[in-house]
VEXGU-958061 format. One line per 4 residues: number of its first residue (from 1); their letters; for each residue x, y, z of C-alpha. Coordinates in Angstrom, 2 decimals, decimal comma. Layout:
<figus>
NUM = a = X:Y:Z; ...
</figus>
This chain:
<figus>
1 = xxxx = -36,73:10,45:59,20; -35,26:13,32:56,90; -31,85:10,76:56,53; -34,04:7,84:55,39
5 = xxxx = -35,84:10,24:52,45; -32,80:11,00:51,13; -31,74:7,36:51,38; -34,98:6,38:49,62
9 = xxxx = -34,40:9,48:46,65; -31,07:8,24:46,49; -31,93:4,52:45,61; -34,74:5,82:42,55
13 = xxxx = -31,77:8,03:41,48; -29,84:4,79:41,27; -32,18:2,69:40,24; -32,95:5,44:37,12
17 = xxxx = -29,62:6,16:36,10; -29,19:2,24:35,76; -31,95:1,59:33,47; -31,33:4,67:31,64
21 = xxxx = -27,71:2,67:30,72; -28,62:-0,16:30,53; -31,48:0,21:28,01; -28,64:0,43:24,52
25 = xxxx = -27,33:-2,98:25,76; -30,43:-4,48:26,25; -31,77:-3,21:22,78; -28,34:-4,76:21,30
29 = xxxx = -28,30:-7,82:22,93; -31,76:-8,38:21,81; -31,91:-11,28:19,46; -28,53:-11,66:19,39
33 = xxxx = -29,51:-15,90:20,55; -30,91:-16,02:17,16; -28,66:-17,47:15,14; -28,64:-17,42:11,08
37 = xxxx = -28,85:-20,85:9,71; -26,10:-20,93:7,12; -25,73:-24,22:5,60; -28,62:-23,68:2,62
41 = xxxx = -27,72:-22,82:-0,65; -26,13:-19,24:-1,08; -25,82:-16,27:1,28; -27,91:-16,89:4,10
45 = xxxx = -27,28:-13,16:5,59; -28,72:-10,16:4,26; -25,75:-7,71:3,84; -28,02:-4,86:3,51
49 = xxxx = -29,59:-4,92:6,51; -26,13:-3,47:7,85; -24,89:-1,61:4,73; -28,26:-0,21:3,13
53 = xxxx = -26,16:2,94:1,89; -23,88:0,64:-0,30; -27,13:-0,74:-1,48; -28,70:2,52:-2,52
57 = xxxx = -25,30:4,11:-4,26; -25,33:0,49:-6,35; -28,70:1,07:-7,48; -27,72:4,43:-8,86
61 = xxxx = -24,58:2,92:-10,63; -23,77:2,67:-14,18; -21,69:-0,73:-13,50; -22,15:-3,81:-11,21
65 = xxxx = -25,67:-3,43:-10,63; -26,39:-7,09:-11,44; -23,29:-8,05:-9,09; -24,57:-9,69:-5,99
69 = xxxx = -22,53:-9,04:-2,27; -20,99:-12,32:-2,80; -19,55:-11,99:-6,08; -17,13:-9,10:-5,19
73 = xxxx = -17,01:-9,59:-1,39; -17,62:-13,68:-0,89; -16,57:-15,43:-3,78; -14,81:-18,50:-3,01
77 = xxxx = -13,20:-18,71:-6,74; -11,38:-15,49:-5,80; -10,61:-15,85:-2,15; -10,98:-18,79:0,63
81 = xxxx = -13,80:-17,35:3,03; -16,03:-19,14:6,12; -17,88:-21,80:4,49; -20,79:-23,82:5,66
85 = xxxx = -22,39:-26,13:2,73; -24,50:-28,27:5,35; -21,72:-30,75:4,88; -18,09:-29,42:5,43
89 = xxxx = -17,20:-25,97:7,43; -14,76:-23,92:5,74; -12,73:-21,58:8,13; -11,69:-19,63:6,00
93 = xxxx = -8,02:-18,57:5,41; -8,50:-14,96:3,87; -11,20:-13,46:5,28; -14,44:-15,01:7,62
97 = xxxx = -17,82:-13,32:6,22; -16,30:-10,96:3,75; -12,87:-9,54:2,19; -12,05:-6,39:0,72
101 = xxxx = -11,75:-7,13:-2,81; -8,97:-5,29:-5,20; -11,08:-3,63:-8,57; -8,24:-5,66:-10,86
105 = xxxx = -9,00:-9,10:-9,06; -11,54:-8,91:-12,36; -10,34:-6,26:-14,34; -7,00:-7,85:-15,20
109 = xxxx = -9,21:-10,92:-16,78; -11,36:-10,97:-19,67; -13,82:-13,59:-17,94; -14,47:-14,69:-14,35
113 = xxxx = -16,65:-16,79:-11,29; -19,57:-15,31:-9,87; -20,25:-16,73:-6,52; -22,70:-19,29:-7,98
117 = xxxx = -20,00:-20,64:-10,32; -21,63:-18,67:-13,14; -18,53:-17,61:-15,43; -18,87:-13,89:-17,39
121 = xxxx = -16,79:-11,61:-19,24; -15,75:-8,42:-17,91; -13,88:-5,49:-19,27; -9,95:-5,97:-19,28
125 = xxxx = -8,61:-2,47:-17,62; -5,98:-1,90:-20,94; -2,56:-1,59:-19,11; -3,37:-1,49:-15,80
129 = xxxx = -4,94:-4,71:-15,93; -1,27:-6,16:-17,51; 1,66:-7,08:-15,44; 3,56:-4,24:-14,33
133 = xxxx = 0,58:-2,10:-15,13; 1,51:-1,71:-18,62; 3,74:0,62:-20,40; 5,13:3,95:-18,78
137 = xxxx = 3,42:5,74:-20,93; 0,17:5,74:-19,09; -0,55:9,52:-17,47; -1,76:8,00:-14,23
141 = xxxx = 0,20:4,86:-13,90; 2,54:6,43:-11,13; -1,00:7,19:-9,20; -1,37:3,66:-9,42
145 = xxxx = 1,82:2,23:-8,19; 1,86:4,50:-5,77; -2,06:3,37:-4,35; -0,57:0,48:-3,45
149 = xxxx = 1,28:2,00:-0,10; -1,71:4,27:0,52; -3,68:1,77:2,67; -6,92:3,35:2,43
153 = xxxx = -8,50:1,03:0,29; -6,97:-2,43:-0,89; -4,32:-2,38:-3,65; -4,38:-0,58:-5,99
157 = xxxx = -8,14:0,87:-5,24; -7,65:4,02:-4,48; -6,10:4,57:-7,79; -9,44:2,89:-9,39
161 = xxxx = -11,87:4,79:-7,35; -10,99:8,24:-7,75; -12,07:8,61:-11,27; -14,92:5,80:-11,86
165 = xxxx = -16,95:6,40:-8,91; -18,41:9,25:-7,22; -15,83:9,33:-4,43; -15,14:12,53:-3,07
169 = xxxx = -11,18:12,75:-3,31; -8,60:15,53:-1,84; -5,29:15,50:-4,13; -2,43:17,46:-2,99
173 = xxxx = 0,24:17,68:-6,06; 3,31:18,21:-5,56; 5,81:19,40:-8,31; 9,07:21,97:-8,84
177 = xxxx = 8,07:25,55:-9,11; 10,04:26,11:-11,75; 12,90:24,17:-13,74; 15,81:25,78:-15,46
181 = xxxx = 17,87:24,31:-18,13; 20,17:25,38:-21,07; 20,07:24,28:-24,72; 23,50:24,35:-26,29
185 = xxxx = 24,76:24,81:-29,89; 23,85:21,33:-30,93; 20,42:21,69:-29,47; 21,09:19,24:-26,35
189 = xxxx = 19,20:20,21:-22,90; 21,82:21,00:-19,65; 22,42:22,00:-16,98; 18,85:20,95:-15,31
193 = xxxx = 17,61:22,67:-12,07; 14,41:22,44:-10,27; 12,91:25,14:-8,11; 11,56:24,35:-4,24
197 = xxxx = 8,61:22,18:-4,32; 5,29:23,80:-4,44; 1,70:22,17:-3,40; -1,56:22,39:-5,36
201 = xxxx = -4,06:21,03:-3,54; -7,37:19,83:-5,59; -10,83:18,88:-4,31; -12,53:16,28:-6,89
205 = xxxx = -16,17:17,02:-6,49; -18,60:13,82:-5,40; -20,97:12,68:-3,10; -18,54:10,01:-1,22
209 = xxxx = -20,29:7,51:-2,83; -17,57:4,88:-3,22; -20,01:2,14:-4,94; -21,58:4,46:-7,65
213 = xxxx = -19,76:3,35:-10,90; -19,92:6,59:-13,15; -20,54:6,34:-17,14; -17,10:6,57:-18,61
217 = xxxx = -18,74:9,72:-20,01; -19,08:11,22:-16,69; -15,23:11,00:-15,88; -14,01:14,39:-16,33
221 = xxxx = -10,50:15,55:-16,80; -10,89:18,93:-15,08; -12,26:17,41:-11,86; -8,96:16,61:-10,81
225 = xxxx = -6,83:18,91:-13,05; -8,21:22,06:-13,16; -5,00:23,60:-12,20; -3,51:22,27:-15,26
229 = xxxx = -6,46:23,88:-17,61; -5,81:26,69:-15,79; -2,43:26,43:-17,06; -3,85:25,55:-20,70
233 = xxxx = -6,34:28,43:-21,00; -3,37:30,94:-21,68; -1,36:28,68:-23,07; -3,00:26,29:-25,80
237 = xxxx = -5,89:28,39:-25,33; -5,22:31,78:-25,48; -1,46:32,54:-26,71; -2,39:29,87:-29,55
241 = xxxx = -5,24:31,88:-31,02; -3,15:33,97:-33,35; -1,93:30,07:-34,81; -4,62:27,93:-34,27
245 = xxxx = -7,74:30,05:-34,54; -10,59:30,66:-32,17; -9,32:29,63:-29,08; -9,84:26,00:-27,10
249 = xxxx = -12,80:25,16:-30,61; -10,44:26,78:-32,91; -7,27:25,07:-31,71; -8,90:21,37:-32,61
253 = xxxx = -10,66:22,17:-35,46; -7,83:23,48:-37,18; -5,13:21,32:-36,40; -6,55:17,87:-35,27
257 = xxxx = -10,00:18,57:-36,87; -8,83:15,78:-39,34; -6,18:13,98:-37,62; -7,63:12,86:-34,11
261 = xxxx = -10,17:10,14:-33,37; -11,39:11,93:-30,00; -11,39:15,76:-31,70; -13,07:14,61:-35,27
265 = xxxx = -16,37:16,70:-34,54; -14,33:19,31:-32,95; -13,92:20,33:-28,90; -16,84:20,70:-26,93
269 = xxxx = -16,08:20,51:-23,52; -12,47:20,93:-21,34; -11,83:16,98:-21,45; -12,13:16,48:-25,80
273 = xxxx = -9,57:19,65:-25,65; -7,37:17,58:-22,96; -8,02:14,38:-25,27; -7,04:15,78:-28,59
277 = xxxx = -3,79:15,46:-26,94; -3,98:12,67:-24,58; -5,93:10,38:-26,40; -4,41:10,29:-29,93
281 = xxxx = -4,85:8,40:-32,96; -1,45:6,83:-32,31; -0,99:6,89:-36,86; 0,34:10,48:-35,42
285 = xxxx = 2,76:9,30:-33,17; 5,75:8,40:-33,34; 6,97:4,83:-34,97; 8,24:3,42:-31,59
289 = xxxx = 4,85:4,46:-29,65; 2,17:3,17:-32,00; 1,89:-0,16:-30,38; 2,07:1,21:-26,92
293 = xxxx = -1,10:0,29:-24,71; -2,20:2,78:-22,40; -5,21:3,28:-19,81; -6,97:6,61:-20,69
297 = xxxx = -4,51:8,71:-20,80; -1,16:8,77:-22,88; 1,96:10,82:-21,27; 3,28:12,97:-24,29
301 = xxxx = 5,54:15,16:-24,76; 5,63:17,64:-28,03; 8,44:15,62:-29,53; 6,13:12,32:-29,25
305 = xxxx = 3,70:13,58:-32,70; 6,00:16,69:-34,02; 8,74:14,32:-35,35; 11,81:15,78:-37,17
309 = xxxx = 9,83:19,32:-38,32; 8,35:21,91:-37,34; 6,28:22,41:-41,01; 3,14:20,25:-39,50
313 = xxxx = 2,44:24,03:-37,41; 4,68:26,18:-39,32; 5,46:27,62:-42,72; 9,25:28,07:-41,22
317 = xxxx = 11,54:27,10:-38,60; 14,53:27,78:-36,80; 15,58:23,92:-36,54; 18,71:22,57:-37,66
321 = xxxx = 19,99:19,14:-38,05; 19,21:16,73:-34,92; 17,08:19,40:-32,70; 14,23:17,30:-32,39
325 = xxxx = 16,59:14,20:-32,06; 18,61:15,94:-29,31; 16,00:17,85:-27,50; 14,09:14,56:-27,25
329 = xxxx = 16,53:13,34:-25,20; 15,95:16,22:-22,18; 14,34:14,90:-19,23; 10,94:13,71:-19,71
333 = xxxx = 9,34:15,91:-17,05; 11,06:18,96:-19,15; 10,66:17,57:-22,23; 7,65:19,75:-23,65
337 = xxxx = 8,30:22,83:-21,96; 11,80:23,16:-24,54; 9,01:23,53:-27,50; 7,07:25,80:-25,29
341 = xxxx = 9,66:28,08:-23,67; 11,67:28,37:-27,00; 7,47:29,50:-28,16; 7,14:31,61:-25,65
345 = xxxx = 10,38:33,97:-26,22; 9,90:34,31:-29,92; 11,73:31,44:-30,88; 15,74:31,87:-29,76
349 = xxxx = 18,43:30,40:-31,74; 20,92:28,52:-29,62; 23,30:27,69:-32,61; 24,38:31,17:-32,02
353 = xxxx = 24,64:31,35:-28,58; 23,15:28,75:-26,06; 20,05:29,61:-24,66; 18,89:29,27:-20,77
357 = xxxx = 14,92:29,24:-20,23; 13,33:29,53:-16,61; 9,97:27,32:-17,15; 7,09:27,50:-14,61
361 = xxxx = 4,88:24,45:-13,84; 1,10:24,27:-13,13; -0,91:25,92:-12,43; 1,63:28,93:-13,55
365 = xxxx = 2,38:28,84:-17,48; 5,51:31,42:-17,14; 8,37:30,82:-19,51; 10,99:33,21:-19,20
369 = xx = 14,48:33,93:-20,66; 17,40:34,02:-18,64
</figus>
């Protein structure tokens, strides 16, 4: 008798733990017979009932908020997907319901196909949307080259989507600790060594969402580079002051008050200082730059606007001959820090006996002499 209780406790046991298990697959399987009819007009599958996140973050965006699913992830005029028109079935040879679309499928056009054969213009993404990405004078265009063997997101994406959405993004950069290099007689750059590699890792604030499009307004240089404004504060910022007035406001509205398009009503916030610089009115540049395109950011170096003479900062100098000419011609990565370090050490003259600087990179702003 006591045998066949426990027989009969051990069967409910069973019998519980069974339906306990078995209750997630019956809940999934439910309705799973019901098939969507696709062969009417349009998407016959509501993508949101999946992805309702993507749907809220798009409805906060500042771009693509009149975009339907299909246009970026289902548009036949970009991409061969599963097809059913109530007449032909389409396989598909990309993708079946939906591909991962690359941001410059569109943004290397200045028109394209909705889903519904609708054609629009859309922005042209200046450089990055040209072969090759443009000129080498874009800031980030290594960051985009380099997205492409990332394989997070497709293409270049990653790239795109760190500074125009809300994506939260982790940057490690990596760069010399220190370079050291000679200027000779005739004001030439040698003997060029870089220090052990050192890592600065950033955290770009954001919520993760990847399909909130920011305002172009809202893209701020600092959120990814604060290491290099911690660099600027003593340098353009601070050590400046005693040339270019009162600190970061003083510094553009006494020297590119005038001259700059982005700095014309003076600095008001970290990125117009990093865009006096960065984003120039390229009449300042020099000759061979001016018709350069870039995508929001120019790579400079001092020699790039201060052509030939130091007068445009300085009621003297201690240039003779080719310097600019010849120090132009250091390694680009070095390139500014000869103005700076030569700044720095009160201005050495190598025509009397060559001069060896020991230059720091960000976030450190040490220039020493050797």
């Amino acid at each position: 008798m006591k045998a066949r209780t426990y027989l009969i406790l051990l069967g409910i046991l069973v019998i519980s733990i069974a339906l306990f298990y078995s209750t997630p697959s019956v809940s999934v399987l439910y309705g799973s017979h019901k098939l969507y009819n696709l062969t009417g007009a349009g998407n016959d599958v509501d993508c949101t009932s999946c992805h309702p996140q993507v749907a809220q973050e798009l409805s906060q965006s500042a771009f693509h908020t009149t975009l339907t699913c299909e246009d970026c992830h289902r548009n036949p005029y970009m991409k061969s997907v599963a097809l059913d028109n109530g007449t032909v079935v389409t396989k598909g040879s990309y993708a079946h319901a939906a591909y991962k679309p690359r941001c410059l499928d569109c943004h290397s056009q200045t028109s394209i196909t909705k889903a519904d054969g609708t054609v629009v213009t859309v922005p042209k993404a200046d450089a990055f949307g040209d072969p090759g990405y443009g000129g080498d004078r874009s800031a980030h265009k290594k960051f985009v080259v380099d997205s492409l063997n990332y394989n997070i997101f497709e293409g270049e994406n990653e790239a795109c989507i760190s500074c125009h959405t809300d994506y939260k993004v982790k940057f490690e950069f990596i760069r010399p600790l220190y370079a050291t290099f000679t200027i000779n007689s005739s004001w030439y750059v040698s003997s060029v060594t870089y220090g052990p590699n050192n890592t600065t890792v950033v955290m770009k604030p954001g919520s993760g969402a990847k399909h909130k499009f920011k305002p172009l307004t809202d893209i701020k240089c600092e959120d990814c580079h604060p290491d290099i404004w911690a660099a600027a504060v003593p340098g353009h910022v601070t050590d400046w002051n005693v040339v270019h007035g009162n600190g970061m406001y003083g510094w553009i509205s006494n020297v590119h008050y005038s001259d700059w398009n982005d700095a014309k009503n003076g600095a008001i916030n970290i990125t117009d200082f990093c865009k006096s610089c960065h984003v120039p009115n390229t009449n300042y540049l020099v000759s061979s730059l001016r018709n350069e395109v870039t995508h929001a950011a120019w790579r400079l170096s001092c020699y790039d606007c201060h052509i030939n003479t130091c007068s445009q900062c300085h009621s003297y100098t201690k240039h003779y001959g080719n310097a600019f000419d010849n120090l132009n011609t250091a390694p680009f990565f070095i390139r500014g820090d000869t103005c700076t370090s030569c700044k720095e050490n009160n201005l050495p003259d190598p025509t009397i006996s060559p001069v060896t600087f020991k230059s720091y990179f960000e976030p450190n702003t040490t220039k020493l002499l050797q």
